[in-house]
N, C-alpha and C positions, 0 to 999 in steps of 0.2 A: 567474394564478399559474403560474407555468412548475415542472414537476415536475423537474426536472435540481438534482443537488447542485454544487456548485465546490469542487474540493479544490486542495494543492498535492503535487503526483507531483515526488519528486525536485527542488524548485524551478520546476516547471512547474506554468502555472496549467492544470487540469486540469475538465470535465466529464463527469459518469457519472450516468446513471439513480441513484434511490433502491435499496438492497436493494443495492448494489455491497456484497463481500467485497474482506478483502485479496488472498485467493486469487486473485479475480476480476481485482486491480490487478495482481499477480504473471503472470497466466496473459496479461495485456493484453500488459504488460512483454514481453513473450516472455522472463523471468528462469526458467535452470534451474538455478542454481547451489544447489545442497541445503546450503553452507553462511552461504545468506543470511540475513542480518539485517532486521527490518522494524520500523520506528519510527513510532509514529502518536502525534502530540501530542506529541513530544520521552520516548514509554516504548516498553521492548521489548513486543513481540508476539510470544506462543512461538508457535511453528510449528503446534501445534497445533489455536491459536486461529485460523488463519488463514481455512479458512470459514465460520468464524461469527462475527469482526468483522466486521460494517458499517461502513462507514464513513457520519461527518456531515456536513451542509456545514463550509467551513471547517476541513477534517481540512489538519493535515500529513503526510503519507506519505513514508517516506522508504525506500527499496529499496537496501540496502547490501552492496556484493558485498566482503568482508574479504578480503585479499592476504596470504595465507600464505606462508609460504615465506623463503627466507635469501638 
């Protein structure tokens, strides 16, 4: 039994050790944008929550950088 989860990063099919954080998938990302969005299973994730979601196999992830401006 192989310990690695499979998620989907952005539409990418993705694997990460067990005990992955979103943080973790953010920090991967190299995303620094502070007013990112992060979607797991198609629901928001406050930012707060970010290093203490784990992610499970089977996560969808979604890293959304929102386009402000006129």
């Amino acid at each position: 039994m192989e310990n690695i989860l499979e998620i989907t990063l952005n539409g990418m099919q993705e694997k990460v050790p067990p005990g992955t954080t979103v943080a973790d998938l953010i920090e991967r990302a190299g995303e620094n944008d502070r007013n990112l969005i992060v979607e797991r299973n198609n629901r928001f994730v406050h930012p707060l929550a970010y290093p203490l979601t784990c992610v499970g196999d089977g996560d969808r992830i979604e890293l959304i950088n929102p386009d402000f401006g006129g």
